[in-house]
BAMAR-468948 format. One record per residue: x negated, y negated, z of N, C-alpha, C, O in turn; residue in one letter. Coordinates in steps of 0.02 Angstrom, whole numbers, plus 50000, padded with zeros to 5 digits. Example, Ala and Ser with C-alpha at 12.3 -4.5 7.8 and 13.67 -1.06 7.14 Angstrom:
BAMAR-468948
493405028450390493855022550390493405016550390492885016650423A 493585011250354493165005350357493554999850394493304994350402S 
//
This chain:
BAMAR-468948
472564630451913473014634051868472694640551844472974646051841X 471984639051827471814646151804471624651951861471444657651850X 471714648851923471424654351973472174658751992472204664652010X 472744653951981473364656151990473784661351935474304664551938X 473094659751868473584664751830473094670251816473284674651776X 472364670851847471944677851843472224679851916471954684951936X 472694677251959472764681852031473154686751960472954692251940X 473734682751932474354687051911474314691251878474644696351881X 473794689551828473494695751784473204702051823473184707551796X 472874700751914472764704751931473334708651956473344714751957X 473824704751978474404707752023474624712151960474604717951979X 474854711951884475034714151863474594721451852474904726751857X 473914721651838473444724351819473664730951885473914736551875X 473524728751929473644734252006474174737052020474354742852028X 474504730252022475064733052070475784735152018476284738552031X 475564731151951476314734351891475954738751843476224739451788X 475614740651849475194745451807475324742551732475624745051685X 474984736751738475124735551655474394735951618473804734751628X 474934739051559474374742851481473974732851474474134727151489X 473314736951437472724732051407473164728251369473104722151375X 473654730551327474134725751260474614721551306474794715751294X 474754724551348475184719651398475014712651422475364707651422X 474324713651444473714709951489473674705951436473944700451445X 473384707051375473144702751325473654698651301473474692851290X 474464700451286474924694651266474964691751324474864685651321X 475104694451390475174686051445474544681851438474624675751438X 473934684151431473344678651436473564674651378473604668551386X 473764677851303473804674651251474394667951250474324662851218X 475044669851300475584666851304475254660951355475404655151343X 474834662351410474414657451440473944652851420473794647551448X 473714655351364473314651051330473444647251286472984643951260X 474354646451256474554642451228474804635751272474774629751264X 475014639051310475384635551370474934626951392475104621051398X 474224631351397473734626051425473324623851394472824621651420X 473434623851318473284621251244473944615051247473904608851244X 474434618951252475194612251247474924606851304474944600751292X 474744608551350474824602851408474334599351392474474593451378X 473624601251389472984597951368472994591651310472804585851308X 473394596851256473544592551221474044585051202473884579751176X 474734587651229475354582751242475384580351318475634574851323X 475204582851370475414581851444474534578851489474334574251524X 474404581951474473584579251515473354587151530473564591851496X 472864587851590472634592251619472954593251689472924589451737X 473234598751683473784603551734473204609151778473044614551753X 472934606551848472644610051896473004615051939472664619451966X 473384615051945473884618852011474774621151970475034616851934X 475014625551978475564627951967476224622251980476714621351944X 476034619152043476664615152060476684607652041477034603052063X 476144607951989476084602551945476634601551879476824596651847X 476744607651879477244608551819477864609651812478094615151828X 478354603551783479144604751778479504604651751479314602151698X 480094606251747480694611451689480604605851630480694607551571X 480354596751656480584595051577479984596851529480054597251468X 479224598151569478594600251531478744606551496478544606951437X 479064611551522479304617051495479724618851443479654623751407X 480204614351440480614610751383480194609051339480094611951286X 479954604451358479254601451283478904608151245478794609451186X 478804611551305478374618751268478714620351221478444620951166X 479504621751229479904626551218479864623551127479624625951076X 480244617251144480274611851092479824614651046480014618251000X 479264613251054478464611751031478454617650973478314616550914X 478624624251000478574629750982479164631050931479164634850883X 479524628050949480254627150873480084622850813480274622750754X 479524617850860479274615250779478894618050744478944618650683X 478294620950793477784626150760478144630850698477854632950647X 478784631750714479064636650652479014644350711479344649150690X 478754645150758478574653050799479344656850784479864653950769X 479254661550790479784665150763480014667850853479654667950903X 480734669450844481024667750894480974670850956481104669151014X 480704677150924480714685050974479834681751002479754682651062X 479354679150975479024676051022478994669251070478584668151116X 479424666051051479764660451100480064664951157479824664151213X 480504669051148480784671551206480204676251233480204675751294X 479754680351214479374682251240478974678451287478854681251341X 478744672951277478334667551312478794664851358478544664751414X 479314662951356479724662551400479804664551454479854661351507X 479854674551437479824677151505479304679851531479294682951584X 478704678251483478044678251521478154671051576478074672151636X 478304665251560478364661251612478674661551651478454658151698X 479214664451665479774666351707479494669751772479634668251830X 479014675151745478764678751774478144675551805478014677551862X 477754671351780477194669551820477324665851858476924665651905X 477934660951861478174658051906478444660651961478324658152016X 478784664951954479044670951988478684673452059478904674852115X 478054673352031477304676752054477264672852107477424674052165X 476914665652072476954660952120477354657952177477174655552231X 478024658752147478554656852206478244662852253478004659752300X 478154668352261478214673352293477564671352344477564672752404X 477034667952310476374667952336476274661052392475824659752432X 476964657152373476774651152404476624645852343476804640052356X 476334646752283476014641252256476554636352230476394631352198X 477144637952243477664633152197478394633852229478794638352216X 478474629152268479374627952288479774633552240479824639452257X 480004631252190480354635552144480054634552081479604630952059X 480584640452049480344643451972480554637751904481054637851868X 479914632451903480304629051859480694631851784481234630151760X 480204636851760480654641851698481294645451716481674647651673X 481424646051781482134649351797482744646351729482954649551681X 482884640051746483374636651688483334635451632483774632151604X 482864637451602482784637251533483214643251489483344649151501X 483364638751432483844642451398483464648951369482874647051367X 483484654651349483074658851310483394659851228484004659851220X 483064660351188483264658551119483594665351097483354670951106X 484314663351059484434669451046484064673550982483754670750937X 484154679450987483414684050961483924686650906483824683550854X 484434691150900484614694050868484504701850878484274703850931X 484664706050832484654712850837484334714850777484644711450737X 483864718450739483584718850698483434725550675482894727050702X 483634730150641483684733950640482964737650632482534734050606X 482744744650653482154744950620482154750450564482574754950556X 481354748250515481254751450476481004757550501480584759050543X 481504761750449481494770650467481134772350372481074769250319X 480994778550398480794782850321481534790450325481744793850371X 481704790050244481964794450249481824804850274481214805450285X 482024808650280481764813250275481284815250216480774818450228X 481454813550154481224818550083480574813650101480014816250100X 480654805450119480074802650138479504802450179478934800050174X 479844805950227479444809250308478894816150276478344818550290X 479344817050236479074825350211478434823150167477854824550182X 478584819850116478184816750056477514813650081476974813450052X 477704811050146477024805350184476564812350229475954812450219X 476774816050260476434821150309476364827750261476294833050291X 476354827850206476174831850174475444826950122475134830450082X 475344822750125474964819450105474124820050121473724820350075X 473944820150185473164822750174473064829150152473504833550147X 472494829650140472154834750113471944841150160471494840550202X 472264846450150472234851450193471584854050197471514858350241X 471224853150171470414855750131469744852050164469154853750158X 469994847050196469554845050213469664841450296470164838650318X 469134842450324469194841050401469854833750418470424834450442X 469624829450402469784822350408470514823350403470914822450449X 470674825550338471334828750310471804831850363472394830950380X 471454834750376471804839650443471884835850518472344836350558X 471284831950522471414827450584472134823650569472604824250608X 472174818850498472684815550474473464817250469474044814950472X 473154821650459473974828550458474134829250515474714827650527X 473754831350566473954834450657474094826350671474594825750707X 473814820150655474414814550710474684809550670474654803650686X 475084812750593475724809450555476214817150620476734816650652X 475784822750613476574826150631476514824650707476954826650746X 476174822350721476234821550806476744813950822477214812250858X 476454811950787476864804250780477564806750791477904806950842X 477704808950715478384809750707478834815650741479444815050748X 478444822150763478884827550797478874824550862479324826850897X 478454819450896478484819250975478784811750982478714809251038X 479184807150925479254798450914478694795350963478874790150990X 478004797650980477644793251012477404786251004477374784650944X 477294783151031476884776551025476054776451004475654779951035X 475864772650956475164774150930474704775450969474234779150958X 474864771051036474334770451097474554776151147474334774851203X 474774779951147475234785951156474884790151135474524793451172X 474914791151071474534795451045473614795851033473274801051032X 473444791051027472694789551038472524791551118471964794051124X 472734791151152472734792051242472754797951234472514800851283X 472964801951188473074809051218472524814451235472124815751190X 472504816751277471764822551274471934828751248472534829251235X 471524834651234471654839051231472134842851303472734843451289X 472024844351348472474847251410473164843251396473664846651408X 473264838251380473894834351392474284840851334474804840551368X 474424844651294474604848551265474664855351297474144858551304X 475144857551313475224864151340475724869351290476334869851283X 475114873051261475284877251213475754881551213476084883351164X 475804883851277476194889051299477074884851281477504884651237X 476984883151322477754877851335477774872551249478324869851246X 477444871351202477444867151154477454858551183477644853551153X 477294859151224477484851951247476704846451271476204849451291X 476694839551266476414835251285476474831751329477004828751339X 475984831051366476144826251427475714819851389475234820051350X 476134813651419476124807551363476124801751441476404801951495X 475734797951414475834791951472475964784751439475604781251404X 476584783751462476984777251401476754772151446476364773551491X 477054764151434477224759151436477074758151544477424761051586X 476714755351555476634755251640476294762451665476414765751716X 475874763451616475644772051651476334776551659476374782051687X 476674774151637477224777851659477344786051643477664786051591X 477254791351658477104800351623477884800351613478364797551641X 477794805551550478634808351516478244813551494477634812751487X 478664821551477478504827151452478884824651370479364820951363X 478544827651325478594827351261478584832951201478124832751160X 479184838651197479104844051159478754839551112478634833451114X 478564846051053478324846150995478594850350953478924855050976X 478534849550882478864856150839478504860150803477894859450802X 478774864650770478264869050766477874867550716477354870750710X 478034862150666477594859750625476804855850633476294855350599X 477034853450701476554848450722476054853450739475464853550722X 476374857750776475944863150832475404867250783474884869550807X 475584867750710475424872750678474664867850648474104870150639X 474934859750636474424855550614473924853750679473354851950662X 474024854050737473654853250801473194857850806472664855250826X 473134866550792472964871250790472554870750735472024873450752X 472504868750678472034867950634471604864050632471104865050598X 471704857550674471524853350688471064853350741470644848850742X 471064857550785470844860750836470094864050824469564862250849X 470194868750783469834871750756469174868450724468674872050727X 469104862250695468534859150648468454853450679468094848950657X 468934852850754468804845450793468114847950795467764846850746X 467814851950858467184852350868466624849150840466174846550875X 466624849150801466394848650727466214841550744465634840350761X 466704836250741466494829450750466074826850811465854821050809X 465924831750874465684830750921464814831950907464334830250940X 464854834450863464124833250839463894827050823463284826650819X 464204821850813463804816650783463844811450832464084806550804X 463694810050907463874806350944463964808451005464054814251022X 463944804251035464134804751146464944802451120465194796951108X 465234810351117466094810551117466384808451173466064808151226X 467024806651170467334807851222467534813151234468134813351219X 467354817951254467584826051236468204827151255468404832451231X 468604824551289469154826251317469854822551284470414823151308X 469634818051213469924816751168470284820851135469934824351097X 470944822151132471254822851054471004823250991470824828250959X 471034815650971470984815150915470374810850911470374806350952X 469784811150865469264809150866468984805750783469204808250731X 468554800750781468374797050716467704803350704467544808550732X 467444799250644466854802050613466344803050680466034808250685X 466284798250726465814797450750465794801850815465284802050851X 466354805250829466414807850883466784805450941466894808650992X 466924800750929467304796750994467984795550981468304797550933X 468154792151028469074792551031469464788050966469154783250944X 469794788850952470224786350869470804779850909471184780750957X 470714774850875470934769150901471534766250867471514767750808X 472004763050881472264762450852472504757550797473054756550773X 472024755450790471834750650718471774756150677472134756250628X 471324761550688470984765750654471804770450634471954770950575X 472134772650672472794775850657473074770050585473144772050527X 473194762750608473374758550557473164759150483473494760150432X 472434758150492472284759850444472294767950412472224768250351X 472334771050431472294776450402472974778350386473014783950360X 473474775650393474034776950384474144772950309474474775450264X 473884767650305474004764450243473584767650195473584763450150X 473294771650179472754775150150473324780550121473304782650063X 473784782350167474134787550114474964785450095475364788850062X 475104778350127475544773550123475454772250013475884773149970X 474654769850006474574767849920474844775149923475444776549922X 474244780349928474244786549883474994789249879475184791449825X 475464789049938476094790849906476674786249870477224787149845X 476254781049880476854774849837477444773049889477934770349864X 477444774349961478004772250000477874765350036477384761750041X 478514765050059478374756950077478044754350118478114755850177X 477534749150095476924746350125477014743550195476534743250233X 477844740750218477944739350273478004745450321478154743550378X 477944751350315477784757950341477154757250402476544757050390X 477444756850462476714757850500476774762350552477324764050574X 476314764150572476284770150634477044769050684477234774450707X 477334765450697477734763950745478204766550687478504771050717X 478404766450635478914768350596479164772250602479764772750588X 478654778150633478544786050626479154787250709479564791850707X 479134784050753479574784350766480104781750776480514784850809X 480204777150759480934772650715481214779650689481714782250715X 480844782950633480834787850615481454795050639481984797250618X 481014796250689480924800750750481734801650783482114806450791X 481794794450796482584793150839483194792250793483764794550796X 482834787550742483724790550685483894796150667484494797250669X 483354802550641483544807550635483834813550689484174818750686X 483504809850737483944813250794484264812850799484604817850789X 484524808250814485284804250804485624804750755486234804950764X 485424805250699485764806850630485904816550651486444818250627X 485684820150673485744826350705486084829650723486184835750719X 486394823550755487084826550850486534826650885486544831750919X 485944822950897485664824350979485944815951019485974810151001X 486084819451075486174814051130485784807551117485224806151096X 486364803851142485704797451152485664796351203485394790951212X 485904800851281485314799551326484834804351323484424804551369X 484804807651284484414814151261483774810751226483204812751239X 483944804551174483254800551136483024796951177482444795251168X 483424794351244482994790951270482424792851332481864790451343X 482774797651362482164803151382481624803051345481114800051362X 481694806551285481124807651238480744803851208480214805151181X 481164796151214480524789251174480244785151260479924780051274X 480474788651288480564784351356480474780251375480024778251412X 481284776051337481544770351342481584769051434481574774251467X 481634763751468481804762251518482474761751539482764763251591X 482734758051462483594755951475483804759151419483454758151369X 484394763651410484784764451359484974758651313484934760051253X 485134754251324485134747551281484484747751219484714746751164X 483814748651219483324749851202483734754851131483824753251073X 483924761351168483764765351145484594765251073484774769051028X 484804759651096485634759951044485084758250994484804763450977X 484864753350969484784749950919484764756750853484944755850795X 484544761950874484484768050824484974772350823484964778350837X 485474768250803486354771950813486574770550750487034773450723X 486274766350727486364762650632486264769450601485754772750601X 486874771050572487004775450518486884776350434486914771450397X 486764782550411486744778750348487424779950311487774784650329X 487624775750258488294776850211488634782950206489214784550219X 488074786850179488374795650181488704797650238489304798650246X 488174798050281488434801150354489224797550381489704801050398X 489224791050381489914787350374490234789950341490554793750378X 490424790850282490734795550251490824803950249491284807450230X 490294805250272490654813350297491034812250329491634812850315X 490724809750398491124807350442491894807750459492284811250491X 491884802550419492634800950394492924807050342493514808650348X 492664809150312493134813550269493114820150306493304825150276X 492854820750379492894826550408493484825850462493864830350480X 493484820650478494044818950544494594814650523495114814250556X 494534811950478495264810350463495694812950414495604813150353X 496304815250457496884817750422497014815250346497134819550303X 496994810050331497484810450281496744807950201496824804550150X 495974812450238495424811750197495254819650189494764822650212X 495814822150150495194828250147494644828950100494644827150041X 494124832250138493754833150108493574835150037493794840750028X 493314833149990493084836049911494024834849885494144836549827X 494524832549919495154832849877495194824849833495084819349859X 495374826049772495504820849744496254819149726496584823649700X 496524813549738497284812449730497294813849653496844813449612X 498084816149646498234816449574498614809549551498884804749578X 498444812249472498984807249453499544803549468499604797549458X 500134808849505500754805149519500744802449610501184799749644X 499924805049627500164801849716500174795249702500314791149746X 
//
């Protein structure tokens, strides 16, 4: 079993170009898997040892645990898929996870920051001092480009082409997308630029880093986490606020805008437009312009009188 699921991690590793965070939830979804059997089923050597009603038990197992649902179905189609593998390889007649039900997940909206809030948080480090300025160049990078944290930590200096304002960004499967910037960000990148050097003194840099810690080397993204909550207290906004917010962020206001939404999904580079609806949730106001702009019998700022 375990030689069958480091081939898959490799097949995935090579041949689907999957990110380190990728790699690490299937091992993690694998390592529950063969915790359940060890524990309730015996010891499972070979792939075609295992069948839809053992899988069921998992499933079960994991509804009692309390697991919340979006990782049941996640593990799910990590199994789907390793089975998948195997059918393909020979190690298993068929996909015993094929028939399994997948739990319904729901739709969940995500947490966005308002504008006056966007403004209030990236105006928050300290312009005065180096760190400050690093902090400043990737809240506005976050939010003018909706990148992904690991997105943005990946980035080098060349991936920025000044001329054009734009980033070259490598998402989800290595996958490359071009990524304007605005001129706010550009203006905090440029300052930022300037006193990076600076950190390459204290350490074997990665020189070809972006964005860099005290020590000279590349900025991680724990280190983004945390540093984000650092001006999360100091401005009093909400603690459930995390780097990914920034572009939650990013796509409602676009969308709140008039920009396309195959236009956001280019730019967060979503795979499926489906992905990219969930940030179509409006807020009250805008509903109401809305409406008091296009329908006839709402005009605008008019209030009925007395005798209508």
């Amino acid at each position: 079993m375990y030689g069958a699921i480091d081939g898959f991690l490799r097949y995935l590793r090579v041949e689907r170009n999957a990110s380190e965070l990728t790699l690490k939830s299937y091992s993690e979804d694998f390592g529950s898997l063969l915790d359940y059997f060890r524990d309730r089923v015996g010891e499972v050597t070979e792939p075609g040892q295992v069948h839809i009603t053992q899988l069921r038990g998992y499933i079960a197992y994991l509804h009692e645990c309390d697991y919340a649902r979006t990782t049941i179905a996640r593990r799910l189609a990590s199994l789907r898929s390793f089975f998948r593998y195997c059918q393909r390889e020979g190690l298993v007649a068929a996909n015993p996870a094929k028939a399994l039900r997948t739990p319904r997940t729901g739709r969940k909206l995500p947490h966005f920051l308002t504008a006056e809030q966007i403004t209030k948080l990236l105006e928050s480090p300290p312009a005065n001092q180096n760190e400050g300025l690093r902090d400043r160049a990737i809240l506005e990078t976050l939010y003018s480009a909706g990148l992904r944290v690991a997105e943005l930590v990946s980035l080098n200096v060349d991936d920025w082409d000044r001329d054009a304002n734009i980033v070259r960004v490598f998402g989800k499967g290595k996958k490359e997308r071009i990524a304007p910037i605005g001129r706010h960000a550009a203006k905090a990148l440029y300052r930022w630029l300037e006193v990076r050097t600076e950190n390459l003194e204290a350490g074997p840099a990665d020189r070809t880093a972006m964005f860099l810690n005290r020590f000279g080397t590349r900025l991680t993204t724990r280190s983004v986490g945390r540093m984000l909550e650092k001006y999360l207290t100091l401005t009093g906004l909400d603690k459930l606020t995390t780097p990914h917010t920034l572009r939650h962020s990013f796509a409602t206001h676009m969308l709140d805008g008039g920009a396309d939404l195959r236009a956001v999904q280019e730019l967060l580079g979503h795979k499926s437009l489906t992905t990219t609806q969930i940030y179509t949730h409006v807020s009250t106001k805008r509903l109401r312009d809305t409406y008091e702009n296009a329908h006839p019998h709402a005009a605008k700022n008019r209030r009925p009188t007395k005798n209508e």
